[in-house]
C-alpha positions in Angstrom: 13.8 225.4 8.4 16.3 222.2 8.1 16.6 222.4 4.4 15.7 218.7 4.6 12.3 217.4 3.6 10.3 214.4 5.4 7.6 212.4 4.1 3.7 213.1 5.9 1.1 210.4 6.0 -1.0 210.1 2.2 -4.1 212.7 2.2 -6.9 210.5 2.7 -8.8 211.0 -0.6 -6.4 211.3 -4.2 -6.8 215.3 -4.0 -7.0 216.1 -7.3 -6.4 219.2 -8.1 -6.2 220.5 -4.7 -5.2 224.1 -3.6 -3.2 224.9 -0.4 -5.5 227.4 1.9 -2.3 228.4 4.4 -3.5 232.2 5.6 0.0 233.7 8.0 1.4 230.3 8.4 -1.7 228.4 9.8 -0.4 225.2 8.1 -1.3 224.0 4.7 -5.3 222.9 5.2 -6.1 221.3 1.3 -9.8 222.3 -0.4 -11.3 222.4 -4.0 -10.4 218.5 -4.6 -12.4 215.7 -6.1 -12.1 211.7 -4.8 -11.6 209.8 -8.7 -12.4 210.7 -11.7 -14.2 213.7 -13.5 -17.8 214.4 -11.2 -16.9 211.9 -8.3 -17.5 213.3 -4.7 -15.8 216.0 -3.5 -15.8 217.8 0.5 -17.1 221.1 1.8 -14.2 220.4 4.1 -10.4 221.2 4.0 -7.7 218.9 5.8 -4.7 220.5 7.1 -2.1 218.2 8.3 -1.0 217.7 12.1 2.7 217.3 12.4 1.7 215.9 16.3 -0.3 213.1 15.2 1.0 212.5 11.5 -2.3 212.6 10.5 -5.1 214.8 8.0 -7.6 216.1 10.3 -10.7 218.5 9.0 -10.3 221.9 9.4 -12.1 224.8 7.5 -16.0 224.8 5.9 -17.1 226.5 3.1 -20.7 226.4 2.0 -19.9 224.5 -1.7 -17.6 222.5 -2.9 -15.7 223.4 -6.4 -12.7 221.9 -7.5 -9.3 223.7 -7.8 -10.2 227.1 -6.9 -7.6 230.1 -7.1 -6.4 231.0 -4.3 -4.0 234.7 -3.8 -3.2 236.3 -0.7 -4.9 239.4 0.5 -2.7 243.0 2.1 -4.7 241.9 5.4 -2.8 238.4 5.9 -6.1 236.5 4.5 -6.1 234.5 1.6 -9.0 234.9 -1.0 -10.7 232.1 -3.2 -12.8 232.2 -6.0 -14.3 230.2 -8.9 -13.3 226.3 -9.5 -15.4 223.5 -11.0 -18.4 222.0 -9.6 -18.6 219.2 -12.7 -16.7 218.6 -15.4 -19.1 216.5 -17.8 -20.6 219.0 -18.5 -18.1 222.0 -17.1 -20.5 223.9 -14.5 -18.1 226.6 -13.0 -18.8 228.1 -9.1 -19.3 232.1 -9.2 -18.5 232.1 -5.6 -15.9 233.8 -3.6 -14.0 233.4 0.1 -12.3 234.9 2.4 -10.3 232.8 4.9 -8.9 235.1 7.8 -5.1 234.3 9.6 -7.5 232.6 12.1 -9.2 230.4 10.0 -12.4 232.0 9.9 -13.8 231.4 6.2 -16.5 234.1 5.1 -18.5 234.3 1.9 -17.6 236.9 -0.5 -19.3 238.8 -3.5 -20.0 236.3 -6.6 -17.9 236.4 -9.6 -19.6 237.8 -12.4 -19.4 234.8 -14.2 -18.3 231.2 -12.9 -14.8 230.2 -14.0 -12.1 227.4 -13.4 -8.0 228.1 -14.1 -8.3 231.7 -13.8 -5.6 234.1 -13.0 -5.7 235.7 -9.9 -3.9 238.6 -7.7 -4.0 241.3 -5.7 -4.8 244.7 -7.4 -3.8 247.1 -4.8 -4.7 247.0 -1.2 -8.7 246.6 -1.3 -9.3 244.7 -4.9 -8.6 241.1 -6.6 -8.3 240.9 -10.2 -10.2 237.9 -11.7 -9.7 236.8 -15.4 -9.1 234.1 -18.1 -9.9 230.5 -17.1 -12.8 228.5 -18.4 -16.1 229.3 -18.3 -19.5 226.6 -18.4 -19.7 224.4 -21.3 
């Protein structure tokens, strides 16, 4: 740490919304973002940055692609996402869930019982995430 901060190279897309996915220090790798506007495109694919060539490479793949998911980190080093918007004219909420390991592997993890966007999320002891609020479809 220098206690000085630098400018990186712009994110290639506006990244609206986006939610840093940084399991044990991997690097910040940015998901859950759309391009413009509400219901314009939106990747399956993260970017984390690369100080070596000052640029946003792709990094981690998850099998949908919801905007601003939570994101809390798990007792095991991983980091846990859930929920997040797949269209906001109408709002269509994801149910789905992810585990991203220190090593970057992402898995798929049980639904949500109902799909949400701007929930609260944490830790609830050592084997449980507790889900609630947020918005909900329509």
């Amino acid at each position: 740490m220098t206690g000085e901060s630098a400018r990186v190279r712009d994110l290639p897309s506006f990244a609206n919304q986006a939610v840093s996915v940084n399991p044990d220090g991997r690097g910040p790798s940015y998901f859950g973002f759309r391009e413009g506007g509400p219901n314009s495109p939106r990747s399956k694919v993260s970017l984390r940055y690369s100080l070596a060539q000052d640029s946003w490479l792709n990094d981690l793949t998850f099998d949908d692609s919801p905007v601003a998911p939570r994101v809390t980190p798990h007792a095991s080093g991983s980091v846990f996402l859930a929920g997040g918007a797949l269209s906001e004219t109408p709002v269509t909420t994801s149910r789905f869930t992810w585990t991203v390991s220190p090593a970057g592997i992402v898995e798929r993890g049980p639904n949500l019982m109902t799909g949400r966007v701007h929930q609260a999320m944490g830790a609830w002891g050592s084997q449980k995430i507790l889900v609630t609020g947020g918005m909900v479809d329509g």
